[in-house]
C-alpha positions, 0 to 999 in steps of 0.5 A: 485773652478777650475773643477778638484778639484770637480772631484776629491772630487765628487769621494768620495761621491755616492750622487755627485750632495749633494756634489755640492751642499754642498760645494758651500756658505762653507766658510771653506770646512772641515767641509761640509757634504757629503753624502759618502759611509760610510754614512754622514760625513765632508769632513775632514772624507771623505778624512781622510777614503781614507789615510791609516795611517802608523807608519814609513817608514819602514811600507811604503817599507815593503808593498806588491806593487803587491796590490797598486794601482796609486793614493793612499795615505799613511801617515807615523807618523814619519820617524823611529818612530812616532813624530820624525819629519820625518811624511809625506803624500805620493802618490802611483806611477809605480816604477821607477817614480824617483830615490829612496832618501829616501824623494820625491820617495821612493821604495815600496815592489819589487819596482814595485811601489813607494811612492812619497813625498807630503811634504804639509806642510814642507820640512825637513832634518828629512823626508828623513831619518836624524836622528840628534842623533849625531852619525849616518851619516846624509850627505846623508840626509841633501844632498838628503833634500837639492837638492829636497828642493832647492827653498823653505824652508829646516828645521831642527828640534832640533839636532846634525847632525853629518857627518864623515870627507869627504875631500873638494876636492871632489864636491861629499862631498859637500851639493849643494843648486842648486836653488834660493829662498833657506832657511835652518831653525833651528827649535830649537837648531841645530848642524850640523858637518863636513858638506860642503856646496855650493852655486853657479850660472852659469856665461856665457863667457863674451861680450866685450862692445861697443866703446863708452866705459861707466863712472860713473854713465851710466845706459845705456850699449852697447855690441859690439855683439848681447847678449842674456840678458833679463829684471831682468838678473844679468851681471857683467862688467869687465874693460880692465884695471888692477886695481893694475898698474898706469893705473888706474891713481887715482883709482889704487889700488895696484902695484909691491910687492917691495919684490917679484917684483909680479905684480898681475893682477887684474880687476875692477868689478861690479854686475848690474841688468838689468831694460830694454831691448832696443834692442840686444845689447843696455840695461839699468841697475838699478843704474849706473856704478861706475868706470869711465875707461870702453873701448873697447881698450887698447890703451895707457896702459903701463901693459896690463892684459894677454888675456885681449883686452876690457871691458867685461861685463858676464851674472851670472846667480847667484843663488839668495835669499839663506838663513841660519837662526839658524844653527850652523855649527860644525867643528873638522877637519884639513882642510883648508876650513871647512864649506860654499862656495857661488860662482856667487850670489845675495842677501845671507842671514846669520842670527843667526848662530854659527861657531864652529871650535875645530880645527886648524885655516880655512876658515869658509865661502868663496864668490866670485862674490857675490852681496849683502851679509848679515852676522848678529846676527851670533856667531864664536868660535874657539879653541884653542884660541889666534891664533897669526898671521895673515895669518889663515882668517875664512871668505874670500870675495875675487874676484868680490864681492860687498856690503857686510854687517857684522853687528852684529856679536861675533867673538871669538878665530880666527885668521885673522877674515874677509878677503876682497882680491883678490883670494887667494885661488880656490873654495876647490871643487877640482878645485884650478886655478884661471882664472885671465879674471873672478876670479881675480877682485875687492871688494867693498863696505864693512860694517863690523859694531857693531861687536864683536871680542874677544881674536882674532889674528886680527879683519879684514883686507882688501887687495889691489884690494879692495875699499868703506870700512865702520867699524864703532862702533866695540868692538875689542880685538886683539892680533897683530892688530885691523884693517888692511886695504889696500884699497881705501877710508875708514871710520872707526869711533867710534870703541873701539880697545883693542890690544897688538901690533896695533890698526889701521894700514893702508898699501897698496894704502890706501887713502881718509880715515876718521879715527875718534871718534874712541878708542885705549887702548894699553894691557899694555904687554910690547911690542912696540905700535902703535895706528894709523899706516899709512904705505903708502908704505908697504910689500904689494906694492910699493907707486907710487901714486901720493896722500894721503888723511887722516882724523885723528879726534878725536881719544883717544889713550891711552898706559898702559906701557911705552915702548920706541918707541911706537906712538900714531899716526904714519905715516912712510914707510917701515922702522919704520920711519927711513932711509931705505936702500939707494939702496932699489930701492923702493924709487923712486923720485916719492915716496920721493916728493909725496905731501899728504894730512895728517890732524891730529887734537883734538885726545887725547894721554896719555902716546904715541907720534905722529910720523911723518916718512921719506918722509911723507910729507905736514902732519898737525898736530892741536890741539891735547891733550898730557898728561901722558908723551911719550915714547921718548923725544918728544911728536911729532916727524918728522924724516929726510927728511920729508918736508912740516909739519904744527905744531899748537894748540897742548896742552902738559898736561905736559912736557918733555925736548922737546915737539916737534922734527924736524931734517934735510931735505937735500934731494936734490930730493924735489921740492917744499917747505921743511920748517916746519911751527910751530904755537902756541903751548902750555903747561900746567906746562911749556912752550913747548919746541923745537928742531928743525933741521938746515934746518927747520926755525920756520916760522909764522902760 
């Protein structure tokens, strides 16, 4: 027990050295004897005869401060009245010791004293003064609680904390969470209303790197200064390259809208932690880089990025360790933006919250540059419900964020669920420019797993600029389309998919996906249906990579109606598989001739085809299960000009007047083999029957 601690527990009793005496060998302190002055008594009852007992604050501010004196203690039984949560312990100082927040300093009498917030046993909303009856304003509360409470653990006790409308673009409107290690806890059943709250770090100016430039897997990094960067520092590396033009080479990730002609800028990031400090510009990183293209130069670069002459790496100064369990955040407002905002972050955790929208479509949540982001075990619900179109998201990771994980989740009513892109949008607080050196930058590594969408528009999506996507073992129910991804190097596995439009769709730069086991069951609403949509060539950009990689495995693909035009399994550009518009300027050789690598095989169609569109080319279609007839004359189908398709070991359950369909291929751009190969194939009730064009010979397997 340190000397101070007896100094002032030795103030309570006459007999000091009986007290010294007393507390050594006590295992537990409250109940030793002292000899007070009020006679033999415990500790406990010592102490307890110096704390003067209040009722409410109220109790506290009405006393005369002319009477107080420094050091003493008050206690209050609850905030408005005993046993409402709000009770705290408070210790007289001078007066303007601190701001009066109605929590941790408090004005007493004239305010020439004031009664500091102890706050030992908890921080909660209710002991500065919120009151959870879901009427009364409680922002200034919750706003106050939370700034004092930033670090560690902010509770809220069961209620409705109601706030009315403040618009977003005024930072003063918004809960700021200002330290690491923050949680916000429900305790019992918590609604919070029309509350805007935000998160965000303090990222320095970036560095550029040293010459030797950095590859995958480096764990050893050069700045071409001298940086000020400590052991356990969050920095964040930022290529000279833009991610969205050839320069990427096989890692590009978008290009040229072909509509707009847009060329967006849009550099690769990633978040690294420092494990050592070898001198003032030498450092070593937990992990190792992963893209392999960081210079200190832009030598050689046909689409150089605005202002952008090398690699970069920036200090964060994220806020850390933030976390949101069991709160349930309620929104009737029209505005666009509606709930969270985390902004330069690490490690956030989201669990076992609600997201209640009884409005139009908005974004509940947005990250940007966050690393490490944990949404589980969460509930959304919007209404009304059954928003059709894609472009309302509710949850936006955009620029800069990596290793993101939503597991576990029940989403109702939205309408683009989950957005992973580049910066759509600013931070809502007022500010809506978009730095393109330190906003505009990639997202990877995304988990969206064992969740639940219902009666949603979409499910989610990823955008160009984005890469490492994981969706497996999802319960999907959507409107327009399951799944929509544009990124590079996907898994998509065991998911059952429920839609009246599209299952899958894959667009953009898509590449190197495995796209297996999963389920797609068509709504039967008489609409034209796609089961797996592969659009390398889409709205988005114009297709001037040089492969394509696609498992398609496995799959069970079930269309109720029967709705001519509807596939299964397609593969097309712009254009739903037909030719497009000769002077599209779209279609360059280098789109027409681009060898891919399409692997079709063991799915199961009922009642869809698989169709395979103009200048998809080298695509292999085996052993997949046809049965409950198709929606065009043909089970699988290649349109003109696609060369190079290998066609084997399908199985027709039942026929129709031909199984397979090939038609001509005369387009003088191809420069390499046009010829279909087709194998054994085979048919159940009758032998599989073909109608191949001109320029496609039947060649042996």
């Amino acid at each position: 027990m340190s000397k101070g601690i007896f100094n002032t527990l030795q103030s309570l009793a006459t007999g000091k050295q009986v007290l010294v005496d007393e507390l050594f060998g006590k295992d537990d302190l409250s109940t030793a004897a002292v000899d007070s002055s009020t006679g033999t008594e415990t500790l406990t009852e010592a102490l307890d005869s110096r704390v003067i007992h209040l009722s409410t604050v109220a109790d506290l501010q009405a006393l005369d401060a002319s009477t107080l004196a420094n050091g003493q203690v008050f206690t209050t039984a609850g905030y408005y009245a005993p046993g409402d949560g709000g009770g705290n312990e408070y210790f007289i100082v001078n007066g303007a010791t601190g701001a009066d927040d109605g929590g941790s300093f408090i004005d007493v009498g004239d305010g020439s004293k004031q009664a500091k917030g102890l706050f030992r046993s908890k921080v909660s909303v209710r002991q500065f003064g919120a009151t959870g009856d879901g009427t009364t304003d409680d922002f200034p509360a919750i706003q106050n609680a939370v700034a004092f409470g930033s670090g560690r653990t902010v509770e809220f006790e069961a209620g409705h904390y109601f706030a009315p409308y403040r618009p977003p673009t005024e930072s003063v409107n918004w809960v700021n969470i200002i330290k690491s290690g923050t949680k916000l806890k429900a305790i019992g059943e918590v609604i919070v209303e029309n509350m805007l709250w935000f998160a965000g770090g303090s990222p320095e100016l970036p560095v550029a790197i040293g010459s030797a430039g950095f590859t995958t897997g480096d764990d050893i990094l050069t700045t071409a200064s001298a940086n000020n960067f400590q052991v356990g520092d969050y920095i964040q590396v930022l290529s000279q390259i833009n991610a969205n033009t050839t320069d990427a080479g096989i890692w590009q990730l978008a290009s040229e809208n072909p509509t707009t002609l847009l060329q967006r800028e849009n550099r690769f990031s990633e978040i690294h932690r420092i494990a050592e400090v070898i001198s003032d510009t030498e450092f070593r990183i937990y992990g190792g880089i992963t893209y392999p293209g960081y210079k200190d130069n832009t030598t050689g670069q046909n689409f150089p990025m605005s202002g952008v002459t090398s690699a970069e790496i920036r200090k964060l100064n994220p806020l850390t360790d933030i976390a949101i369990e069991g709160l349930e955040f309620k929104n009737v407002t029209n505005d666009s933006f509606r709930t969270l905002l985390f902004k330069n972050c690490a490690h956030i955790r989201l669990r076992g919250c609600k997201f209640i929208a009884d409005t139009l479509p908005g974004s509940q949540f947005v990250c940007e540059s966050v690393h490490d982001f944990v949404m589980e075990e969460c509930y959304s619900y919007r209404n009304p419900q059954n928003v059709s179109g894609s472009s309302w998201n509710s949850y936006f990771f955009q620029g800069g964020c990596q290793y993101i994980k939503v597991n576990n989740c029940h989403f109702t009513g939205e309408g683009q669920t989950i957005d992973f892109t580049y910066p759509l949008i600013g931070d809502f607080r007022g500010d809506t420019s978009v730095d393109v050196k330190t906003d505009s930058l990639t997202v990877q590594f995304m988990d969206v797993s064992h969740n639940t969408f219902e009666k949603c528009s979409n499910g989610f999506t990823t955008h160009p600029g984005t890469y490492n996507l994981v969706a497996i073992g999802n319960n999907i129910e959507a409107i327009d389309t399951g799944i929509l991804i544009r990124s590079l190097r996907n898994i998509v596995e065991g998911n059952t998919i429920y839609t009246e439009n599209t299952g899958l769709t894959f667009g953009g730069f898509t590449s190197y996906s495995s796209i297996q086991g999963n389920t797609i069951i068509d709504q039967n609403t008489g609409g034209i249906f796609v089961g797996i949509n592969v659009v390398p060539f889409s709205s988005d950009c114009m297709n001037n990579n040089d492969t394509r990689a696609f498992r398609i495995i496995n799959n069970t693909i079930t269309q109720k109606g029967s709705v001519l035009g509807s596939s299964g399994i397609q593969l097309r550009h712009t254009g739903n598989g037909t030719l497009p518009n000769p002077s599209f300027t779209g279609w360059t050789d280098q789109v027409k001739t681009a060898q891919s690598d399409y692997f079709i095989k063991g799915n199961s169609l009922s009642g869809c085809r698989i169709l395979i569109g103009s200048y998809i080319n080298r695509a292999v279609i085996s052993e997949n299960n046809h049965k409950d007839g198709a929606t065009a004359d043909y089970y699988i189908q290649t349109s003109p000009n696609t060369a190079a398709t290998v066609i084997y070991g399908n199985i027709f359950m039942d026929t129709l007047a031909d199984a397979v369909s090939t038609v001509n291929c005369p387009d003088p751009a191809f420069t390499y083999s046009t010829s279909t190969v087709m194998g054994d194939n085979y048919g159940v009730l009758l032998a599989p029957v073909y109608s191949l064009g001109e320029n496609r010979p039947l060649l042996a397997a």
